[in-house]
C-alpha positions in Angstrom: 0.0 0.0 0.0 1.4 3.3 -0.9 1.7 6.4 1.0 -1.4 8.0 -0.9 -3.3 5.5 0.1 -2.7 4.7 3.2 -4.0 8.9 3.6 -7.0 8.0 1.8 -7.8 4.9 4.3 -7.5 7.5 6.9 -9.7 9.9 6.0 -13.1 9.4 7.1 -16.5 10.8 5.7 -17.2 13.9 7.5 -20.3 12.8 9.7 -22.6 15.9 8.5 -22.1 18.5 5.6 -21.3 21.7 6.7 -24.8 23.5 6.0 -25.0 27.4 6.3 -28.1 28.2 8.4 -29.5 31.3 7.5 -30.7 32.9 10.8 -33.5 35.6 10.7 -32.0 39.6 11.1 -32.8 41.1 13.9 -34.8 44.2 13.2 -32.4 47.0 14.0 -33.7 49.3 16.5 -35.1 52.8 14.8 -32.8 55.6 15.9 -34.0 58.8 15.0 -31.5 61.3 12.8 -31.2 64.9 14.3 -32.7 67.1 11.3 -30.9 68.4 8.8 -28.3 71.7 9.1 -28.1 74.1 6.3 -24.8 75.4 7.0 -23.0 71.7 6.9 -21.4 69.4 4.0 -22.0 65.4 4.8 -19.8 62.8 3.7 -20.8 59.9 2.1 -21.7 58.0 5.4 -23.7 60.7 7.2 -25.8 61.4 3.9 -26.4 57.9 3.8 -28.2 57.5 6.4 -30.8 60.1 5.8 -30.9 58.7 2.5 -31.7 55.1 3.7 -28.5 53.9 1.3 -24.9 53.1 1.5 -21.9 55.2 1.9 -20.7 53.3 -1.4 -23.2 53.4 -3.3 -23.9 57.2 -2.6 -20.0 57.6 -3.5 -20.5 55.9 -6.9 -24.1 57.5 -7.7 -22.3 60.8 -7.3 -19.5 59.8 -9.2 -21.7 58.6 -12.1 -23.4 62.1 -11.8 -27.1 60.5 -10.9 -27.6 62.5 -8.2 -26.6 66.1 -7.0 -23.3 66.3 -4.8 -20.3 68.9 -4.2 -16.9 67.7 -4.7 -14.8 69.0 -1.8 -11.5 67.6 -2.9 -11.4 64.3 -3.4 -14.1 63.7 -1.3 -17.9 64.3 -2.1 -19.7 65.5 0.1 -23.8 66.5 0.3 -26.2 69.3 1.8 -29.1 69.0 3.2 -30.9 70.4 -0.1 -28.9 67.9 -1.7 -30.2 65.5 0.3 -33.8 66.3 0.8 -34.2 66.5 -3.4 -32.4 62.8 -3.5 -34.6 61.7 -0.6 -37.4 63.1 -2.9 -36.0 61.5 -5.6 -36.1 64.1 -8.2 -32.7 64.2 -8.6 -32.2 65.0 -12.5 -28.7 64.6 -14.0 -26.7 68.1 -13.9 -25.9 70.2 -16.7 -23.1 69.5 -18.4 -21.0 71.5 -20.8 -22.0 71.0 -24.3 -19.4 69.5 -26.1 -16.9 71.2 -28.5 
């Protein structure tokens, strides 16, 4: 008997598959947001959360120029008119240059 199979004589059949169990979420608990202050820029995160979406997809939404946001930087960042018209969701695409 080789050494390859003496390994495969000791291996034994695993006595139960490994199953994933999906367990129910727990509902998160319902904080509520302070309102919204004219004279601040939000990042990504903090917008999110009024906006009931991710910090990531709000970075890439803005990026792709679907909804209204200031670059400050390299950052972008939202305010709370910004916000409320997203939340609204008449958020039209900006003007852009015409092309020459």
């Amino acid at each position: 008997m080789s050494n390859v199979d003496q390994l495969r004589a000791k291996r034994r059949p695993r006595a139960h598959p490994r199953v994933h169990i999906r367990r129910p979420t727990r509902p998160r608990k319902a904080t509520a947001l302070p309102p919204l202050r004219e004279d601040l820029l939000y990042d990504a995160e903090a917008a999110g959360r009024y906006v009931g979406r991710t910090a990531q997809w709000m970075k890439r939404a803005a990026r792709a120029g679907r909804i209204p946001a200031v670059r400050d930087g390299r950052f972008w960042k939202w305010n709370a008119p910004q916000i409320r018209q997203i939340v609204a969701g008449d958020c039209s695409p900006p003007d852009r240059r015409p092309k020459r």
